[in-house]
C-alpha positions as MATLAB code, in Angstrom:
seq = 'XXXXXXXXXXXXXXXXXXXXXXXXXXXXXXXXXXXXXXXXXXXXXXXXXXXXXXXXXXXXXXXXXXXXXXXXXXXXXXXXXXXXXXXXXXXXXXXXXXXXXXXXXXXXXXXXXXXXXXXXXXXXXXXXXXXXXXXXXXXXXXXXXXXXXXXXXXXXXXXXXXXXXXXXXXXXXXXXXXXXXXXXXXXXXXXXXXXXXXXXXXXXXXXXXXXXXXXXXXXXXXXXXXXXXXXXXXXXXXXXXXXXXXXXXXXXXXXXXXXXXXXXXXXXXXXXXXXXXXXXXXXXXXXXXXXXXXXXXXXXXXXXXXXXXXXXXXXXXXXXXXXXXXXXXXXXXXXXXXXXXXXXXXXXXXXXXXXXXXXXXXXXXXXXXXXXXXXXXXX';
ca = [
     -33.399   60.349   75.854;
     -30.785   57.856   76.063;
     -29.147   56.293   72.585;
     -29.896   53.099   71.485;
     -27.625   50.230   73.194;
     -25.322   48.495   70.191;
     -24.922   44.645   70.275;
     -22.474   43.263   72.712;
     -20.570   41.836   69.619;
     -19.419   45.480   69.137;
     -18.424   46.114   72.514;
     -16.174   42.951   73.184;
     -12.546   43.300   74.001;
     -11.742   40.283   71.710;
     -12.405   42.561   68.962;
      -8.997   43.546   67.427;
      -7.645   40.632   68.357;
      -9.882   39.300   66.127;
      -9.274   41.442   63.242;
      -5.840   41.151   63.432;
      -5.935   37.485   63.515;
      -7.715   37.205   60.422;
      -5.293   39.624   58.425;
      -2.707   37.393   59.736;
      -4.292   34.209   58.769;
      -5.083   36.190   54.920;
      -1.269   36.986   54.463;
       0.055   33.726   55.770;
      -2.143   32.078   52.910;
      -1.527   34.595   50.133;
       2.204   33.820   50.658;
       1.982   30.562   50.910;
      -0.060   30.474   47.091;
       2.492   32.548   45.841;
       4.921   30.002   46.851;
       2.976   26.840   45.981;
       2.155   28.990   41.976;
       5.681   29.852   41.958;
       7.144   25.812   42.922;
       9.774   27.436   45.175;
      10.811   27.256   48.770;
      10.511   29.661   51.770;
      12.755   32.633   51.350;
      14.838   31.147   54.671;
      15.785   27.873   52.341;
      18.038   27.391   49.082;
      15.813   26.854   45.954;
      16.609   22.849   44.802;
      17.931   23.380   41.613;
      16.129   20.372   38.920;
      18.623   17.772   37.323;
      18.144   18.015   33.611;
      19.720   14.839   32.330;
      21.724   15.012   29.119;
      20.556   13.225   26.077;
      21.956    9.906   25.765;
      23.503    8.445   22.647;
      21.087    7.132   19.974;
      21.256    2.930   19.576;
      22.742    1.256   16.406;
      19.205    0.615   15.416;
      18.028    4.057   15.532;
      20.990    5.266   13.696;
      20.573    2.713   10.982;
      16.460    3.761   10.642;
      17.330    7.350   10.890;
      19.858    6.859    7.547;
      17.694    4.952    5.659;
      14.827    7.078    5.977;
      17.058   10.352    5.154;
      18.486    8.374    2.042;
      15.205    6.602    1.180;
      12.874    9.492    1.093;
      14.036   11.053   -0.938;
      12.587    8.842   -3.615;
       8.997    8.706   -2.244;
       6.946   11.009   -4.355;
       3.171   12.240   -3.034;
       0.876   11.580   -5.755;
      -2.712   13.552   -6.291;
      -4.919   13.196   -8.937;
      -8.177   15.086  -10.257;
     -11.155   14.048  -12.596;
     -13.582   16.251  -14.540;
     -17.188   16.210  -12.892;
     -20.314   18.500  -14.720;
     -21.784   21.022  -12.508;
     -25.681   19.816  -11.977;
     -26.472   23.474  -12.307;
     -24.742   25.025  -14.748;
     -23.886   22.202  -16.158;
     -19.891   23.084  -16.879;
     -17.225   20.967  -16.637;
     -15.050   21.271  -13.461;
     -11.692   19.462  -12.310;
     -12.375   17.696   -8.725;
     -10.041   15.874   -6.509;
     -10.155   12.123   -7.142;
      -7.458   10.381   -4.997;
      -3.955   10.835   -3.676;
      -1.544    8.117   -2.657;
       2.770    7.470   -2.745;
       4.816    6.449   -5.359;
       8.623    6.244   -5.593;
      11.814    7.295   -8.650;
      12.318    3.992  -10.571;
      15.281    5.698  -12.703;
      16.659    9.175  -13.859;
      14.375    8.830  -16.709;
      11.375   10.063  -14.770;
       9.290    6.920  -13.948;
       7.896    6.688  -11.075;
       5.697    3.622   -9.722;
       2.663    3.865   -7.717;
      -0.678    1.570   -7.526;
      -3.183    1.141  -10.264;
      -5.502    2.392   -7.860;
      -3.921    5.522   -6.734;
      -4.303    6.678  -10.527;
      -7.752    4.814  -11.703;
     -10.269    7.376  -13.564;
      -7.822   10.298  -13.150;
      -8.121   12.999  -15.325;
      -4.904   15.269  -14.431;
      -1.914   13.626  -12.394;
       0.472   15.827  -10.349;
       3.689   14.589   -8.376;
       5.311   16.052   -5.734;
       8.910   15.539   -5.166;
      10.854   15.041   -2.276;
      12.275   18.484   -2.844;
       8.528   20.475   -3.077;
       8.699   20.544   -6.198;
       5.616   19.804   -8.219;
       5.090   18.269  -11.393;
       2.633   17.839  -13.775;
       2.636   13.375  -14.770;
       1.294   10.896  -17.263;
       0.211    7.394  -17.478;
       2.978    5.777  -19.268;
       1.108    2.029  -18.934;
      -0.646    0.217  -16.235;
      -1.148   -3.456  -15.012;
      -4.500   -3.780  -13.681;
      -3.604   -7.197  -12.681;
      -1.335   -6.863  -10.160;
      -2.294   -3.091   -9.560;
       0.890   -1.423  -10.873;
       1.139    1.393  -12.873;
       3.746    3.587  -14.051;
       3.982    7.676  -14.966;
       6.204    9.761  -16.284;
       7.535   13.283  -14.634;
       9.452   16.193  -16.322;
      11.711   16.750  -13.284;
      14.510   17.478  -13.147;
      17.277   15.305  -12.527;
      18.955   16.013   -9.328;
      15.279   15.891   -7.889;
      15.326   12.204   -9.447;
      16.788    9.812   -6.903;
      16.313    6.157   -8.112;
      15.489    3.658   -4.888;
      17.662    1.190   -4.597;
      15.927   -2.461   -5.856;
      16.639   -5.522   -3.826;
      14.608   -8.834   -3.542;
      11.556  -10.498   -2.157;
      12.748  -14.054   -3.307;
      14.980  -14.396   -0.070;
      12.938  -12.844    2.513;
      11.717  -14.335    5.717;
       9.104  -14.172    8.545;
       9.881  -11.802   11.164;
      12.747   -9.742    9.532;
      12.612   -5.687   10.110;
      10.568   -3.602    7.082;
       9.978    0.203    6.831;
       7.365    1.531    4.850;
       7.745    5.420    3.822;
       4.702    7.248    2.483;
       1.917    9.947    3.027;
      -0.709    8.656    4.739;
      -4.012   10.751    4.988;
      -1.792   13.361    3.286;
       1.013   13.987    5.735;
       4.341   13.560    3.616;
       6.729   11.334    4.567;
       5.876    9.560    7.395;
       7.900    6.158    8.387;
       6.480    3.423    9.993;
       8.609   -0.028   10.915;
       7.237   -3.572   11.491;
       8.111   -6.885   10.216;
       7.231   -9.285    7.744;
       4.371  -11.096    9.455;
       4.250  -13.790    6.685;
       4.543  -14.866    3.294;
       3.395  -16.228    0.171;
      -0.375  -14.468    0.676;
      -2.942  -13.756   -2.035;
      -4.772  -10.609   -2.421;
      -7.485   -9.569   -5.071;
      -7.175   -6.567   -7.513;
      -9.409   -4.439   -8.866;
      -9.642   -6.631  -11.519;
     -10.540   -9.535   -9.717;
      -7.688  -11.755  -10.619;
      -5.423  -12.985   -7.755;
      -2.107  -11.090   -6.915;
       0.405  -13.878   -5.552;
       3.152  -14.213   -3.087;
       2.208  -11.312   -1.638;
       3.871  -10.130    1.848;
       1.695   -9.455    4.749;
       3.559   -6.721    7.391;
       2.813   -5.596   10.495;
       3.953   -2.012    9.823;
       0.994    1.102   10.280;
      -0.139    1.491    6.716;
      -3.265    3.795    5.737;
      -5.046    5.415    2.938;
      -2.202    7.608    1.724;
       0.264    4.696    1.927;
      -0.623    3.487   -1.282;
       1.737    3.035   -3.659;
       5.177    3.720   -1.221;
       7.863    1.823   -1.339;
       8.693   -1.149    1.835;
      11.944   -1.626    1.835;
      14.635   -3.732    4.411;
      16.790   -3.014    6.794;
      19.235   -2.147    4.177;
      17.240    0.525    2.784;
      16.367   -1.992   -0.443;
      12.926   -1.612   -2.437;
      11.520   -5.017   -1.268;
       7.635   -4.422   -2.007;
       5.280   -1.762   -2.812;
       2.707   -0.814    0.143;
      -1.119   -1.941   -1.511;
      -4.123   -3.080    0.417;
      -4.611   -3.447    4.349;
      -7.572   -5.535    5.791;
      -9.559   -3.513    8.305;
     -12.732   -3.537    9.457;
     -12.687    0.169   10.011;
     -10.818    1.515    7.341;
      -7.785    2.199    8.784;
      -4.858    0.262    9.835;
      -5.844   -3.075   11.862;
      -2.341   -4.586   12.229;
      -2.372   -6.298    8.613;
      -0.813   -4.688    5.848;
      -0.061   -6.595    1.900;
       2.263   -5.470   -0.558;
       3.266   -6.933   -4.442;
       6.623   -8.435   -3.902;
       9.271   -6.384   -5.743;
      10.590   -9.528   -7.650;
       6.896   -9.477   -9.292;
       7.566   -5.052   -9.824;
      10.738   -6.193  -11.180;
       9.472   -8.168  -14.052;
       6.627   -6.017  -14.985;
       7.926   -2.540  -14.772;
      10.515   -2.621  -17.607;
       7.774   -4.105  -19.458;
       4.913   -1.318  -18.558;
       8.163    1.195  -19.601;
       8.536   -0.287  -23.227;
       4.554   -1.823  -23.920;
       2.558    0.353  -22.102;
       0.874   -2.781  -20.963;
       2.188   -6.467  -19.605;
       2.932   -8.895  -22.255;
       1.566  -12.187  -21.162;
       2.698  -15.609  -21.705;
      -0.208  -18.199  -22.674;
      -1.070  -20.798  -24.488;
      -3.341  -19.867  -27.209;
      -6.483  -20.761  -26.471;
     -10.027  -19.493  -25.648;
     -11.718  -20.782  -22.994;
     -16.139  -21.536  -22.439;
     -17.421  -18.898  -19.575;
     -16.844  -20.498  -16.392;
     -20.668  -20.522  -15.145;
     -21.279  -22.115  -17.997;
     -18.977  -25.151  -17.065;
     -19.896  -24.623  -13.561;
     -23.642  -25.727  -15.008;
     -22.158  -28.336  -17.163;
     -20.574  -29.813  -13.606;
     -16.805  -29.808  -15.431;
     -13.688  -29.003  -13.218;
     -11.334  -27.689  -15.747;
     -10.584  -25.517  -18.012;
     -13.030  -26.251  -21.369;
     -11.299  -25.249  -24.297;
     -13.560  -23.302  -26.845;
     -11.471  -22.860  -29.779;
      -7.338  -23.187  -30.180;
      -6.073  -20.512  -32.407;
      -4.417  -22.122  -35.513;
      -0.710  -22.330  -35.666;
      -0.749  -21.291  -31.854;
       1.179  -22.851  -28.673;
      -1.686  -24.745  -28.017;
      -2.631  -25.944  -31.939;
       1.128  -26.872  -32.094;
       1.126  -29.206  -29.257;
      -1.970  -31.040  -30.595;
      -4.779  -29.651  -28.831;
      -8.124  -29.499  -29.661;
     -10.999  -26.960  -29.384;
     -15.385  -27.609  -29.385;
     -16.717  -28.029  -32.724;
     -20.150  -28.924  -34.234;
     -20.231  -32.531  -35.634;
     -22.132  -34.000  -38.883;
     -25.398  -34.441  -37.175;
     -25.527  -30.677  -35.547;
     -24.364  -31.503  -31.939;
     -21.593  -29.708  -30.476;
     -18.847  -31.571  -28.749;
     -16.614  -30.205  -26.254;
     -12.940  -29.915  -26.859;
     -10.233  -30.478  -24.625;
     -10.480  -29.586  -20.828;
      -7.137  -28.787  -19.038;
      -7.145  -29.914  -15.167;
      -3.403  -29.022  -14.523;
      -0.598  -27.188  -15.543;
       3.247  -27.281  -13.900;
       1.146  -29.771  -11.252;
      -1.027  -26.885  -10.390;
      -4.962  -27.494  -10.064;
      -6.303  -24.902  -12.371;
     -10.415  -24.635  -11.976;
     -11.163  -21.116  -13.697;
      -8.902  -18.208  -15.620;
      -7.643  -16.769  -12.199;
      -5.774  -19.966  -11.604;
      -4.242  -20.438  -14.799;
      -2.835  -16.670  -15.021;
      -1.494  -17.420  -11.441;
       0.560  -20.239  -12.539;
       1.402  -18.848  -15.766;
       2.241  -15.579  -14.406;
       5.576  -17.405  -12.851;
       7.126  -17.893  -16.298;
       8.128  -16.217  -19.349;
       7.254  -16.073  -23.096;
       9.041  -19.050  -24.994;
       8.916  -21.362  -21.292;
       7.618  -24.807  -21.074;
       5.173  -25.633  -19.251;
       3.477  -29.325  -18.571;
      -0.672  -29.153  -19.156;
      -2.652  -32.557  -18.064;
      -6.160  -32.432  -20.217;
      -9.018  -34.482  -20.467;
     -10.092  -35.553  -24.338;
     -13.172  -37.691  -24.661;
     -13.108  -38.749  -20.225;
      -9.139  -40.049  -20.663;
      -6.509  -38.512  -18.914;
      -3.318  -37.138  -21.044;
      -0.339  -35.343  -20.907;
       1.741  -33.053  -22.643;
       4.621  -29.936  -22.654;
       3.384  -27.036  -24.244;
       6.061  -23.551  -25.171;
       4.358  -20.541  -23.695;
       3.397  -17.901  -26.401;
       2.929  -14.192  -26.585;
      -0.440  -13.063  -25.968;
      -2.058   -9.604  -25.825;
];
């Protein structure tokens, strides 16, 4: 009985030909990855060696940001703080995180400034130096108004490096700022910009109306709070404080308190605890009540007796014969300055000093008058 035929395919001639084609055409493209994986060239050419450029020399500029960053940062501090909260369970008293923010050395005393807001409701304050070192702070006084506040640090002193204090009196639109802090925690971060304009008004947490505020364009972000912005010097020339943002984070528009305003109230927060106010001693009606009454002014409910105000003649509501209460004097301007409610008087008062004069156009009984009043101490 004859075998079984096989299939032609296995009798061709083209056979090994064809075998040894395809182990040719396997090694030509496994030596051809290797040299694709390996970036070289074919054994037969010189490898091209790659032309690594030298670094170039860093600009002016650079240098100049690079030094006063190094010099500067060293008096940014990275401020956390902690509140007690009651467990809902057990019901014991535990210390949570509240807030962090920036602050920076004011002198070798340990004070350091930082926002009212970076602090607000903390129970336990720690600062952490430039150097890593931590340090357990307190409240020495705050100014709710133009959200400042000031603590104190045991440090010690070569950790202490005072920034250097210039002025926001002289500065001008489009001139280079660098703000140092610790955004969303990370220490030390710069950011540049410019001053995008000035003479803005912010609120604070206490409602009342921060002015001459300077608006930047440099990144700043929760964290920032409370850093120094200085110039192109290096000088302190703000202090970092609100952005607006839809989103929460940096949108291109940055505020901070001018540091001619830090200037004046610092020393004070220092030695008070608290800003001492100029004024003129007076109390004022609620202003939705004059609102209803349809006054624009300032109606004065009572002058305090041998007061600024009693001394320069002024007069406060008081109940006649018959019963009927008639209104007292109502200030419309001071130093030329509209003044509608409390927020615009402390704006325009908050430009002068105890013991300044000041010019105050009143109302008394629908006639206009005028008159210098010397600003008093007021708590």
């Amino acid at each position: 009985m004859n075998s079984p035929s096989r299939p032609a395919l296995f009798r061709s001639p083209f056979i090994p030909l064809l075998v040894v084609a395809l182990v040719g055409l396997a090694f030509a493209r496994g030596e051809a990855g290797r040299f694709a994986r390996s970036g070289g060239t074919p054994a037969s050419a010189p490898a091209a060696r790659q032309i690594v450029e030298a670094p170039s020399d860093l600009s002016d500029d650079e240098l100049a940001t690079i030094s006063i960053f190094e010099r500067a940062s060293r008096s940014v501090v990275f401020i956390t703080s902690t509140t007690m909260r009651r467990d809902l369970f057990s019901f014991n008293l535990m210390e949570v995180p509240q807030g962090s923010g920036s602050g920076f050395v004011w002198n070798k005393e340990g004070h350091i400034v930082t926002n009212f807001h970076v602090v607000y409701g903390a129970n336990a304050i720690t600062v952490l130096m430039a150097d890593r070192s931590e340090y357990r702070a307190k409240v020495v006084g705050v100014d709710p108004d133009h959200d400042l506040a000031v603590l104190q640090t045991q440090a010690q002193s070569d950790a202490l490096v005072p920034v250097t204090v210039g002025s926001s009196g002289n500065l001008r639109v489009g001139q280079k700022v660098l703000a140092i802090g610790n955004p969303f925690g990370l220490d030390h971060t710069l950011t540049t910009g410019v001053v995008s304009a000035l003479g803005r008004t912010i609120k604070s947490m206490s409602d009342r109306t921060i002015d001459g505020v300077i608006q930047i364009d440099a990144a700043i972000n929760p964290g920032n709070s409370g850093g120094p912005l200085l110039d192109s010097s290096g000088r302190l020339i703000g202090i970092n404080t609100q952005i607006v943002s839809p989103s929460g984070a940096f949108a291109g528009v940055g505020f901070a308190v001018p540091v001619d305003t830090i200037s004046r109230i610092v020393p004070e927060l220092i030695e008070h605890g608290k800003l001492i106010r100029p004024g003129l001693g007076v109390t004022l009606f609620a202003e939705d009540l004059v609102r209803r009454w349809g006054i624009k002014g300032l109606v004065l409910a009572k002058v305090a007796r041998g007061g600024a105000a009693d001394r320069a003649g002024f007069r406060g509501a008081r109940v006649s014969s018959s019963g009927r209460v008639e209104l007292g004097d109502i200030i419309t301007q001071v130093d030329g300055h509209s003044v509608k409610n409390l927020d615009d008087l402390v704006t325009v008062l908050d430009r002068h000093k105890i013991g300044d004069k000041v010019t105050v156009e009143f109302l008394r009984e629908n006639r206009s008058h005028q008159t210098t009043i010397t600003l008093q101490q007021i708590e």
